[in-house]
C-alpha positions as CSV (number, residue, x, y, z in Angstrom):
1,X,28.4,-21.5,-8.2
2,X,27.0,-19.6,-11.3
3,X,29.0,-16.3,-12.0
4,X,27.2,-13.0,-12.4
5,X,26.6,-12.9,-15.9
6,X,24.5,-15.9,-15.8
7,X,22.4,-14.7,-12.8
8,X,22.1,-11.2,-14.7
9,X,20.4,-13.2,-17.8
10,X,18.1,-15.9,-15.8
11,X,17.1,-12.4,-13.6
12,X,16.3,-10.0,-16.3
13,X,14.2,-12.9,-18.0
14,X,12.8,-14.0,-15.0
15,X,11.2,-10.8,-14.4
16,X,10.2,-9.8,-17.9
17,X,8.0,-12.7,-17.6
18,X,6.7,-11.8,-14.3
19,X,6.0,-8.1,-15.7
20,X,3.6,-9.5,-18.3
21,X,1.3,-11.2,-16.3
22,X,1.2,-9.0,-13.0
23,X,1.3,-5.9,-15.0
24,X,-2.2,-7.3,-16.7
25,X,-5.0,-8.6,-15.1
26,X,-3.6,-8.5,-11.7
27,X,-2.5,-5.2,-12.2
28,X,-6.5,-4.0,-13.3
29,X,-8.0,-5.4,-10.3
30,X,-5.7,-4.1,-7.9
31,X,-6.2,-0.4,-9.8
32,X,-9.8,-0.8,-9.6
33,X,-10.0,-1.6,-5.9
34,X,-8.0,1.8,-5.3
35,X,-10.6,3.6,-7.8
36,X,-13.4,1.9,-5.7
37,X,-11.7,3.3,-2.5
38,X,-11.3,6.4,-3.7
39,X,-15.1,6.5,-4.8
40,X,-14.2,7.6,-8.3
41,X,-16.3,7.3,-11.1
42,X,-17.3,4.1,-12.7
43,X,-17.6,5.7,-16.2
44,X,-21.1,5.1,-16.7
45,X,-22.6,8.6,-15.8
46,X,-24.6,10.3,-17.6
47,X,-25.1,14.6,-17.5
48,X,-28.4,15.3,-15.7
49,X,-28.9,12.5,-13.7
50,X,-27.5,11.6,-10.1
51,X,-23.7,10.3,-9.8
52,X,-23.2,9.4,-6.4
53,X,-20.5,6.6,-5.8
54,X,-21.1,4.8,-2.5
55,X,-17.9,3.9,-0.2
56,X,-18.6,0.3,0.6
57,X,-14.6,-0.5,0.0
58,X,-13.7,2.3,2.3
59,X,-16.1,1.7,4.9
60,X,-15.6,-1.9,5.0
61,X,-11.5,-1.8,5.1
62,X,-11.7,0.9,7.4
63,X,-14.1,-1.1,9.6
64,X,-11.6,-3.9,9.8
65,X,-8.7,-2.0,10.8
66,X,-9.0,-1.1,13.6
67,X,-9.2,-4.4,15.1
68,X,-6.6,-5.7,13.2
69,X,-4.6,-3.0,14.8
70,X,-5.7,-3.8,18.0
71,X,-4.8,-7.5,17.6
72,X,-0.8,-6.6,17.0
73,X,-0.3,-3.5,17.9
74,X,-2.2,-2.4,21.1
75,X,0.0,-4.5,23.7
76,X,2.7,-4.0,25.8
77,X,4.7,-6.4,23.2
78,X,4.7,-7.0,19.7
79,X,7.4,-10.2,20.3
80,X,8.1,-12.0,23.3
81,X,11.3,-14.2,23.9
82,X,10.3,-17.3,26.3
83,X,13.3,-18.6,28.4
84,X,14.0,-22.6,28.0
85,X,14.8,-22.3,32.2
86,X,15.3,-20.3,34.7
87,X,18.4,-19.2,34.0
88,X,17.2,-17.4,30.9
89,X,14.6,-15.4,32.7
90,X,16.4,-12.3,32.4
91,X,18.3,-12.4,29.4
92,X,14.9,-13.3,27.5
93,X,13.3,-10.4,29.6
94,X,15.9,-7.9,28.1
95,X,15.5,-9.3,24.4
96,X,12.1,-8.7,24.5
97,X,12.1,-5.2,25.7
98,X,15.0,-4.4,23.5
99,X,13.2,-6.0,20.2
100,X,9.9,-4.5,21.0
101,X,11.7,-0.9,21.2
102,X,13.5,-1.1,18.1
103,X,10.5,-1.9,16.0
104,X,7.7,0.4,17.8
105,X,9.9,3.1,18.3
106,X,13.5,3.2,16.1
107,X,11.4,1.3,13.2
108,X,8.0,3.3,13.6
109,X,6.2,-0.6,14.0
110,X,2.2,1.0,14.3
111,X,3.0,2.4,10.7
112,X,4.6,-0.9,9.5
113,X,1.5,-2.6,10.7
114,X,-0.6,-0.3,9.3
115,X,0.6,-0.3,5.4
116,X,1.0,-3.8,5.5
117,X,-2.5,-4.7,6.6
118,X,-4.1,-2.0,4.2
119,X,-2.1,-3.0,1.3
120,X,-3.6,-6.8,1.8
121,X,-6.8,-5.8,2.9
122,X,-7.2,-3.4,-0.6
123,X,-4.2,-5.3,-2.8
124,X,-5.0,-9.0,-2.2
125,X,-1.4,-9.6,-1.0
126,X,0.5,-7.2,1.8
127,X,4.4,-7.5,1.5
128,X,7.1,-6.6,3.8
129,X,10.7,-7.1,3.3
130,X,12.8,-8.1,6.2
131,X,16.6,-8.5,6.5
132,X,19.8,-6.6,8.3
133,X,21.2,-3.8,6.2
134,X,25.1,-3.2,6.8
135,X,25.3,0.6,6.4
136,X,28.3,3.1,7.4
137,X,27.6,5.7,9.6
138,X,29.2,8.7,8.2
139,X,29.8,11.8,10.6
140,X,31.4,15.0,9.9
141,X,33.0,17.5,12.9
142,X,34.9,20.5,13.3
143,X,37.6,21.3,15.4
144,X,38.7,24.9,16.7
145,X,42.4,25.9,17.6
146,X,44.0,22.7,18.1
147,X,47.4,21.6,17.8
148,X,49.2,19.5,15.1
149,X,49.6,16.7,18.3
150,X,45.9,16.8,18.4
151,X,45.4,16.2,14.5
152,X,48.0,13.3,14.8
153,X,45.9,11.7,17.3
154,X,43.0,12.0,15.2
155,X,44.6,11.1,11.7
156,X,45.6,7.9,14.3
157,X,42.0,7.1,14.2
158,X,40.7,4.0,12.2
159,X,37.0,5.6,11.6
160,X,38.7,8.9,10.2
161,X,39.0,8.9,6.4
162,X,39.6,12.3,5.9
163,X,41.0,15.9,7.6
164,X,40.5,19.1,5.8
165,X,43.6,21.3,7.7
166,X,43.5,25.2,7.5
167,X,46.2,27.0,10.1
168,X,44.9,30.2,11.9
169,X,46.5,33.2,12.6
170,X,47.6,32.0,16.0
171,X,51.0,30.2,14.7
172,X,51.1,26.5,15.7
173,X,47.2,25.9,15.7
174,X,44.5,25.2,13.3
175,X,41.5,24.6,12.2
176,X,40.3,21.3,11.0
177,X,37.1,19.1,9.1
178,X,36.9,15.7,9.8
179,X,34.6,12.7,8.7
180,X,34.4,9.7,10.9
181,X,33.2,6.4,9.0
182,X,31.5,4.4,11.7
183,X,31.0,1.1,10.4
184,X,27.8,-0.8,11.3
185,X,24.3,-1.9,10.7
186,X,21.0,-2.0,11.5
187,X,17.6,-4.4,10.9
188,X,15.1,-3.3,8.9
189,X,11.2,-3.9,8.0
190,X,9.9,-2.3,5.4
191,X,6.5,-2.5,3.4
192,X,6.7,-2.9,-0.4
193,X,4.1,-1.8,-2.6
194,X,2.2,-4.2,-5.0
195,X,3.3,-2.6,-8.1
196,X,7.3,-2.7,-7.3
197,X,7.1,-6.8,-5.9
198,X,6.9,-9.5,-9.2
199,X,6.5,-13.2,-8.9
200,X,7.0,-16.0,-10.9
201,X,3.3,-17.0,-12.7
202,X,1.7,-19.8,-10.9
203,X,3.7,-19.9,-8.2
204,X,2.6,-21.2,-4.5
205,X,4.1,-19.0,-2.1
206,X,6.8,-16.9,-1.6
207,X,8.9,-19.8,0.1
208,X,8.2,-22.2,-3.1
209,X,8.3,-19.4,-5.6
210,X,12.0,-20.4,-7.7
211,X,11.7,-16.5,-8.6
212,X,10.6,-13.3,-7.2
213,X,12.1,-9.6,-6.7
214,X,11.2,-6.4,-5.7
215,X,11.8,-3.4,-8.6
216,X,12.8,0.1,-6.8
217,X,13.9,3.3,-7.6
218,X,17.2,4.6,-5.9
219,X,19.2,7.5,-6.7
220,X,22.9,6.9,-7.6
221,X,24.5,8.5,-5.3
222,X,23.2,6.1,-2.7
223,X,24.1,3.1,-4.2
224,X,27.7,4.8,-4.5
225,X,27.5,5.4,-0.8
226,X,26.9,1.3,-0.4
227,X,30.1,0.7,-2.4
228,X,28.5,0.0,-6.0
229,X,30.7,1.2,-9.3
230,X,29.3,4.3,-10.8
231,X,29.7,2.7,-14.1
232,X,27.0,-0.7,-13.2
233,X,24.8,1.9,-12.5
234,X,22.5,2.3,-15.7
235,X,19.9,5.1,-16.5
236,X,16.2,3.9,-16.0
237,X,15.8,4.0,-19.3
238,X,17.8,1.2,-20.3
239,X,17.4,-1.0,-17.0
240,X,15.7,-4.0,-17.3
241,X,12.3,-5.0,-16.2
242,X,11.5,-1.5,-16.1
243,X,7.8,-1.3,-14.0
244,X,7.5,2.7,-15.7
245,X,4.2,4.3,-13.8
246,X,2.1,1.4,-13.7
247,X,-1.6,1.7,-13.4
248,X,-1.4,1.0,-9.5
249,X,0.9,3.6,-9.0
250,X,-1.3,5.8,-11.2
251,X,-4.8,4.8,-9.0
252,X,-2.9,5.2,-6.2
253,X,-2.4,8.4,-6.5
254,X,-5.2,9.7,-7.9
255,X,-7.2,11.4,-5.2
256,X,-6.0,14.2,-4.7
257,X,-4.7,13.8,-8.2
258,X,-0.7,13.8,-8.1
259,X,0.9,13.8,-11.8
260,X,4.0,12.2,-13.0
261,X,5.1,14.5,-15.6
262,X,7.7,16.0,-13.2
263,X,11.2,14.4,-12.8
264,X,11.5,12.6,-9.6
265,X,15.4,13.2,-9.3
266,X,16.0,15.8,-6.1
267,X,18.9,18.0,-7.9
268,X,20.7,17.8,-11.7
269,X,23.6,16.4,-10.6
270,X,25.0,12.6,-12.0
271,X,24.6,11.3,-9.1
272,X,21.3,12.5,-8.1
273,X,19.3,10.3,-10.8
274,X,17.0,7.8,-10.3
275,X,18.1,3.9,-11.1
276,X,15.9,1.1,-11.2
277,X,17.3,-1.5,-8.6
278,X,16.1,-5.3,-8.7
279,X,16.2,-7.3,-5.3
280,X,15.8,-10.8,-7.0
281,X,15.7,-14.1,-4.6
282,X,16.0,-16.9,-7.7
283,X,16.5,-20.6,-7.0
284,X,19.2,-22.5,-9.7
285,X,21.0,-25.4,-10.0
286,X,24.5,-25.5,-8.8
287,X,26.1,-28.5,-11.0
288,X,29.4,-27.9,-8.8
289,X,27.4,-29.1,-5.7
290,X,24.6,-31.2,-7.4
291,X,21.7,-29.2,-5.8
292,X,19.6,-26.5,-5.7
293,X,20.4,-23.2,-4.1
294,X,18.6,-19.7,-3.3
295,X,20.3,-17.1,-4.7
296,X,19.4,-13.4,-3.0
297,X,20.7,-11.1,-6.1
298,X,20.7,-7.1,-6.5
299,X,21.3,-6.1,-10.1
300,X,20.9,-3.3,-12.1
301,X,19.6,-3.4,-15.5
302,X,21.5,-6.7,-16.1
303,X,24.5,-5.8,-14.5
304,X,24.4,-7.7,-10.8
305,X,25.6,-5.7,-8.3
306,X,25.8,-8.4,-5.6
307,X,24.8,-12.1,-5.0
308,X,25.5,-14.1,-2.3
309,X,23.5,-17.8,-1.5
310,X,20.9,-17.9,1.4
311,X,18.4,-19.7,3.4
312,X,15.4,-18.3,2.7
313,X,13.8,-14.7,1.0
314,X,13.4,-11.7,3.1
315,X,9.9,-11.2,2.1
316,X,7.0,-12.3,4.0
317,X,3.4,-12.0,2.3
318,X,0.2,-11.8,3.8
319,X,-2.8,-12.2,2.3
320,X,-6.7,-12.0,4.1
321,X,-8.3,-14.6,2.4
322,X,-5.4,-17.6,1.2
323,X,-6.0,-19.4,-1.5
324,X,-4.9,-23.2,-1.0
325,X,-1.7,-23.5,-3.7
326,X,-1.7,-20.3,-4.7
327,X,0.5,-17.3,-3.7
328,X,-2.3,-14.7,-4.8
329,X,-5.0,-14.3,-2.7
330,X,-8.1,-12.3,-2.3
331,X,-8.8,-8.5,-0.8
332,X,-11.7,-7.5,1.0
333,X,-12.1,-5.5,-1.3
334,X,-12.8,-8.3,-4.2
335,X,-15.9,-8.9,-1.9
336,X,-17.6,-5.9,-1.5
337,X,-16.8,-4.0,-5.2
338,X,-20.1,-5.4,-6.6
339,X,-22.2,-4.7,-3.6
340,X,-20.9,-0.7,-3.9
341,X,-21.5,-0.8,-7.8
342,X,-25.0,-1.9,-7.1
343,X,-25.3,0.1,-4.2
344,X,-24.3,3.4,-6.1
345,X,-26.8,2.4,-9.1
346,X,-29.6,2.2,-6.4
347,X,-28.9,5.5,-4.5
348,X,-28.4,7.2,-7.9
349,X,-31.8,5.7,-9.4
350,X,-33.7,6.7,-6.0
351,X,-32.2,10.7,-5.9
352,X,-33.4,10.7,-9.3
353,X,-36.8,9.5,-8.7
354,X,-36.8,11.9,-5.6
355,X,-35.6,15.0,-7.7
356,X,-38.8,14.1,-10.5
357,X,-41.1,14.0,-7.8
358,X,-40.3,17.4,-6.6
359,X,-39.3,18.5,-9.6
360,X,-41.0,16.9,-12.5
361,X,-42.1,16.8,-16.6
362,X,-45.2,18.5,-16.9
363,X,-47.8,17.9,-20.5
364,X,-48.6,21.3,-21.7
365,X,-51.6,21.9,-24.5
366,X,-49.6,24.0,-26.9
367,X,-50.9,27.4,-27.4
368,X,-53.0,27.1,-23.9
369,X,-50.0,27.4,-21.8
370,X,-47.3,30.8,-20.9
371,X,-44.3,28.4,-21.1
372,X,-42.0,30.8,-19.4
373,X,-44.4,31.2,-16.6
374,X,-44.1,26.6,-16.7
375,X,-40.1,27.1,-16.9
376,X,-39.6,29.5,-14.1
377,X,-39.9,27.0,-10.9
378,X,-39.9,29.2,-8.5
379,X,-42.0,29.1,-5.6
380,X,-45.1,30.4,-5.4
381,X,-45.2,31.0,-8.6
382,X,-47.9,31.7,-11.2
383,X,-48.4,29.7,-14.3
384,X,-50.9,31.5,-16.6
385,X,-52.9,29.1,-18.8
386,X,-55.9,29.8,-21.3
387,X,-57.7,26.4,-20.0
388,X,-58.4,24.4,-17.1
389,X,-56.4,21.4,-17.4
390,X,-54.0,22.6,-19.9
391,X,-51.0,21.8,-17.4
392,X,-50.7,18.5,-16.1
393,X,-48.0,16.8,-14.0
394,X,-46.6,13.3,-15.2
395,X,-46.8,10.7,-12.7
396,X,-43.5,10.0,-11.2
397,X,-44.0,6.2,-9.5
398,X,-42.3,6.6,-6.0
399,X,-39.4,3.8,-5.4
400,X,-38.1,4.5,-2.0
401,X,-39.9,2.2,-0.3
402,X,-38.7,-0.7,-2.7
403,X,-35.4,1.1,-2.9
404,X,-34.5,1.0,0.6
405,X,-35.7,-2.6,1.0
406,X,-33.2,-3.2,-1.6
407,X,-30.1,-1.4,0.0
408,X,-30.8,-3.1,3.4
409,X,-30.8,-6.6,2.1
410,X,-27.9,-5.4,0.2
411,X,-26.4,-4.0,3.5
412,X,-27.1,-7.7,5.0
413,X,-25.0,-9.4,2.1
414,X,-21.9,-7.4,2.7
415,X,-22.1,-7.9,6.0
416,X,-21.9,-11.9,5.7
417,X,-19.1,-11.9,4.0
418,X,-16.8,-9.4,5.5
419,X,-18.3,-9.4,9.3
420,X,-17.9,-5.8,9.3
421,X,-21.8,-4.2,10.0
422,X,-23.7,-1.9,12.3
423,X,-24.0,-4.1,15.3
424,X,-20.5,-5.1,15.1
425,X,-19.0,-1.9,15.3
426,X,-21.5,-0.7,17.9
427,X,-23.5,1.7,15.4
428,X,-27.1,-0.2,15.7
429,X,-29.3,1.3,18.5
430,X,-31.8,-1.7,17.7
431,X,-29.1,-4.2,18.5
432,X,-30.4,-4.4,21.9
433,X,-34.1,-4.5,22.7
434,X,-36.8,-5.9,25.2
435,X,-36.6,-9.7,22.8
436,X,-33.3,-9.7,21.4
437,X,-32.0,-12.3,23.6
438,X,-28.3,-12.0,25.1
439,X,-27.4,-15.1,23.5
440,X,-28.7,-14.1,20.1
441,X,-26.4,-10.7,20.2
442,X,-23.4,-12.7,21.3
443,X,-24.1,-15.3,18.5
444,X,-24.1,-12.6,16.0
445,X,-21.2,-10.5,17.0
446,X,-19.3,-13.6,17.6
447,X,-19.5,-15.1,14.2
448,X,-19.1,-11.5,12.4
449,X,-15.5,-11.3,15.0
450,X,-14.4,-14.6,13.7
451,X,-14.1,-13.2,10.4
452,X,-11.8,-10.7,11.2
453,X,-9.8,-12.9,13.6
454,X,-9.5,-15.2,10.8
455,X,-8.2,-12.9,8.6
456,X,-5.6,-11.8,11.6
């Protein structure tokens, strides 16, 4: 088995590596599908002139949702346990009711679905971590009046670590503080966002990935609470593979604009900073046994807090259109950027043309013309000139007829790719007329649902 040291080293590097190549190009396009869902600027504006930015990325991952929620999440079961014989008709009855409570209710499941669909849908790849967290239960009560037979029974108590005693007035009977360590566990499922989850370069999937980790921040005292030495614990500062406030973080929460120039610790005390954590799975060689092994690993700068060998990783990623031998896939919202860039630069060009042909440049003969009367554009106004013809309008060509052509073809492309349009989502009132055939709709709403089912 390798010791801790080793795994500390091959981890730290491991993720440096990672860092450089997620935190770059990867890193850009998932940023700029945020900024494109967030309708901010493109950078390209110019003072004076129209700066709408259209919301084809919202509208179109918003469109999908709700089917995909409908898919998982809108039926009496999310899991269903099917009994090999008769016999196992009510056991697998009761695991399926029990299951299906603990993640839609205990684990809030709608919202797990939610993140995790959105994050793929606008991140190219959604990540959850699953696993069983072994976590003490730690209870405090107070006791009244009681006598010192009663605090011996309680002090008997495994679960009772500790008994504050104060004696009242009344001789023979006190007052007592006690905390009850109840030790247990519990599953959990949680969502992981893009900029905290690193992956070896190249890799194929999560399952063939030899290294991959999530980066998070966790406050000491926490960690202390698990068990962990105060002293493995280092500052962020000096942690490896440090993520910082990456530009996803930074897109993410830009609208309404939320700064990072605040400390994120809750109060001043030690144990109340913030620690960079790294859940690493790594696959190595283990020369004792001649093979390979997964190796789950939580460390802390390059100090590892615990390893232990396992099957397989407790992340599962999901991705809405796979690419075949590659882990990173693509968002919706790769396909529909260009459509909303080109769509804004057509809406901007044809307010524009709308606001010169209301409120265009005029040719004035100099000296002819009061040019205050020509500036004030009120209406009904006078313009007092010394000559007929000594104010003339420029001609402003009218695009909206070729402008609108333009953003309904556009309108057609988007739809083909995604399968999220009017008709599908029951918006077109022309869907159904007097020669649009039953078998035509059905055609067309059934090749725009396969899309979405695909990507479900």
């Amino acid at each position: 088995m390798i010791d801790n040291e080793e795994l500390g080293k091959i981890v730290a590097r491991e993720l440096d590596a990672a860092e450089m190549w997620q935190d770059g190009d990867l890193a850009e396009q998932q940023a700029s599908n945020l900024r494109y869902y967030h309708r901010e600027q493109f950078g390209n504006e110019v003072d004076g002139f129209s700066k709408v930015v259209t919301a084809d990325v919202m509208e179109t991952v918003e469109g999908i949702m709700p089917d995909l929620m409908k898919i998982f999440a809108s039926g009496d079961n999310v899991v269903e346990f099917e009994p090999q014989n008769f016999e196992d008709v009510p056991a697998a009855e009761q695991a399926t009711d029990y299951v299906n409570h603990i993640f839609m209710n205990r684990m809030d499941g709608f919202k797990i679905f939610y993140d995790w669909f959105k994050d793929s849908l606008l991140m190219k790849n959604g990540i959850v971590d699953v696993g069983w967290e072994d976590k003490d239960i730690i209870e405090f009560h107070d006791f009244k009046n009681i006598t010192q037979e009663e605090i011996d029974l309680l002090e008997d108590e495994d679960s009772v670590e500790y008994i504050d005693v104060e004696e009242t007035e009344d001789k023979g009977f006190f007052d007592i503080r006690v905390k009850r360590v109840i030790k247990g566990g519990k599953p959990f499922v949680e969502t992981v966002p893009a900029e905290e989850f690193y992956i070896r370069e190249r890799s194929k999937s999560i399952a063939e990935s030899d290294f991959h980790c999530s980066v998070m921040e966790r406050p000491v005292g926490e960690l202390i609470e698990l068990g962990y030495k105060e002293e493995d614990l280092l500052p962020m500062s000096s942690t490896a593979g440090s993520a910082g406030d990456t530009q996803v973080e930074d897109a993410r929460f830009s609208d309404p604009e939320e700064g990072t120039t605040l400390s994120k610790a809750i109060g001043d005390n030690d144990e109340d900073r913030l620690v960079r954590v790294i859940k690493a799975f790594v696959r190595v060689y283990d020369e004792e046994y001649k093979c390979m092994k997964l190796i789950r690993v939580l460390q802390c700068g390059h100090t590892v807090l615990d390893s232990e060998e396992v099957n397989r990783s407790s992340f599962i990623s999901l991705s809405p259109i796979m690419m075949p031998h590659k882990f990173t896939g693509i968002s919706v919202a790769d396909l529909v950027r260009d459509v909303q860039e080109i769509n804004s630069a057509l809406w901007r060009q044809m307010l524009d043309n709308l606001t010169l042909a209301n409120s265009g440049r005029y040719a004035a003969v100099e000296g002819q013309v009061n040019l205050k009367d020509l500036l004030d554009n009120k209406i009904g106004g006078v313009v007092r000139m010394k000559a007929q013809g000594a104010v003339q309008q420029l001609a402003t060509p009218n695009l909206s007829p070729f402008t609108v052509q333009a953003l309904d073809r556009l309108q057609e492309k988007k739809e083909s790719r995604v399968g999220v349009g009017k008709m599908t989502a029951g918006l077109d009132p022309n869907a159904l007329t007097s020669h649009t055939g039953a078998q035509q709709l059905n055609q067309v709403m059934s090749a725009a649902q396969q899309k979405i089912q695909l990507i479900a």
